[in-house]
Kinemage of the C-alpha trace (Angstrom):
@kinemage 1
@onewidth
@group {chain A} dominant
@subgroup {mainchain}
@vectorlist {calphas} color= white
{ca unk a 1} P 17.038 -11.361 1.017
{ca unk a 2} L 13.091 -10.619 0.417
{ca unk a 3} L 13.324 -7.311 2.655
{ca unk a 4} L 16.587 -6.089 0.645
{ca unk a 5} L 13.839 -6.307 -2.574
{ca unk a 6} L 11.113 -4.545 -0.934
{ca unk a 7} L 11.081 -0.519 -1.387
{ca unk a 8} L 9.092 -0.607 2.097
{ca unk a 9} L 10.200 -3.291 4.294
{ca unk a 10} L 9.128 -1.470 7.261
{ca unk a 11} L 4.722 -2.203 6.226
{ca unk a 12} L 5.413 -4.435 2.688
{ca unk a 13} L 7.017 -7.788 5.016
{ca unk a 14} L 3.453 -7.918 7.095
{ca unk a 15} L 1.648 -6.985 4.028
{ca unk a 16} L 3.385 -9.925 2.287
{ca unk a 17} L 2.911 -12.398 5.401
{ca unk a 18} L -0.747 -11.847 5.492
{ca unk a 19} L -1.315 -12.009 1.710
{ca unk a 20} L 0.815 -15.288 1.695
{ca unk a 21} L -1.102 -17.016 4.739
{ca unk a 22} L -2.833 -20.679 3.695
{ca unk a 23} L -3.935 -21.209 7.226
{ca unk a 24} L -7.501 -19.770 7.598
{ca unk a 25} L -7.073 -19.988 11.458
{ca unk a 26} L -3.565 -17.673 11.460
{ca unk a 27} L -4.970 -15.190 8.344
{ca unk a 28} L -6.664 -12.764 10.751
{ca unk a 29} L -3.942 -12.093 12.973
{ca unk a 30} L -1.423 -11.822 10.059
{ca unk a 31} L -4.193 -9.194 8.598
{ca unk a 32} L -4.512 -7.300 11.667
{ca unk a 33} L -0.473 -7.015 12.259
{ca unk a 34} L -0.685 -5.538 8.384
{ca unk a 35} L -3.395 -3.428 8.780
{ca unk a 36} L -1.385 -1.898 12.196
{ca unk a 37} L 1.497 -1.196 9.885
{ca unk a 38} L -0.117 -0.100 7.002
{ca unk a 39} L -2.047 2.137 9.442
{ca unk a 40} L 0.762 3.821 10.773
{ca unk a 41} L 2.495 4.217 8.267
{ca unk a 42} L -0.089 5.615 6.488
{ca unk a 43} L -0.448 8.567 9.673
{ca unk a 44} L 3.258 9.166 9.238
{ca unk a 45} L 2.567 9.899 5.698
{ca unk a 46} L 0.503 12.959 6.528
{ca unk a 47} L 2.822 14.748 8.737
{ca unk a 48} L 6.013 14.172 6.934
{ca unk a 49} L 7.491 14.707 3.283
{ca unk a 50} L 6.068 11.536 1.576
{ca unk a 51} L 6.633 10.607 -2.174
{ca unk a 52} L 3.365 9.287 -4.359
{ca unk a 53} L 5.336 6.155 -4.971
{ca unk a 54} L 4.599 5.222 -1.647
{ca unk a 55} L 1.312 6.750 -0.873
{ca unk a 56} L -0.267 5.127 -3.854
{ca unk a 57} L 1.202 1.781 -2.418
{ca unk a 58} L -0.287 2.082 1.023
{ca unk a 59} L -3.737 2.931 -0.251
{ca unk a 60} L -3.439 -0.343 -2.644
{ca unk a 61} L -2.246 -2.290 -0.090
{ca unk a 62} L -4.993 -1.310 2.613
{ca unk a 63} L -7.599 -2.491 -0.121
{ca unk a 64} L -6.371 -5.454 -0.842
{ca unk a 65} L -6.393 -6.478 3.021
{ca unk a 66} L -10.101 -5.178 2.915
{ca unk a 67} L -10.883 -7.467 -0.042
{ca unk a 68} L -8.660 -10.351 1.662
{ca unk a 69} L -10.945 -10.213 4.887
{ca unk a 70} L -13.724 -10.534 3.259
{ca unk a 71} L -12.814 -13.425 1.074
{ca unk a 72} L -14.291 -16.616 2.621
{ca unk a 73} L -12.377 -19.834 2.143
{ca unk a 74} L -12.594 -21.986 -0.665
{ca unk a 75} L -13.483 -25.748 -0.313
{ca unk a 76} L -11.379 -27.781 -2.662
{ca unk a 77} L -13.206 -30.984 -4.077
{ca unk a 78} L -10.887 -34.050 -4.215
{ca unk a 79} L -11.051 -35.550 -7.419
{ca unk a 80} L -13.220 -38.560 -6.421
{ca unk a 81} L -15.824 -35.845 -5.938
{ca unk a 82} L -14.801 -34.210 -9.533
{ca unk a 83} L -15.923 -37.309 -11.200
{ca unk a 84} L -19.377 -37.965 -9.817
């Protein structure tokens, strides 16, 4: 059902996997398989007829995978710590 909503399912479902990873340990490989799409897709772009609808969502997309990878995790304090 989620790819018949996406305008790009072919890049936008490993773009969405990597963006909705928890696990720190399985977030770089979901980032790289992205990337790979994003990065090819982004090649095809220049040789063929391409719209801006798309274009303009590759290039956001790439970014936000640049900002992603260089997000470090986030330690979450229990609440027993909250109250000290």
């Amino acid at each position: 059902m989620l790819d018949e909503q996406m305008k790009y399912p072919k890049w936008q479902k490993p773009y969405l996997a990597a963006l909705m990873e928890v696990k720190q340990e399985q977030l770089s490989a979901k980032i790289a398989v992205a990337e790979a799409a994003i990065s090819q897709r982004a090649r095809e772009l220049r040789t063929n007829d391409w719209d801006i609808d798309e274009h303009l969502a590759v290039r956001d997309a790439a970014f936000n995978l640049h900002v992603l990878k260089g997000q470090q995790p986030i330690e979450v304090s229990s609440r027993r710590d909250l109250k000290s």
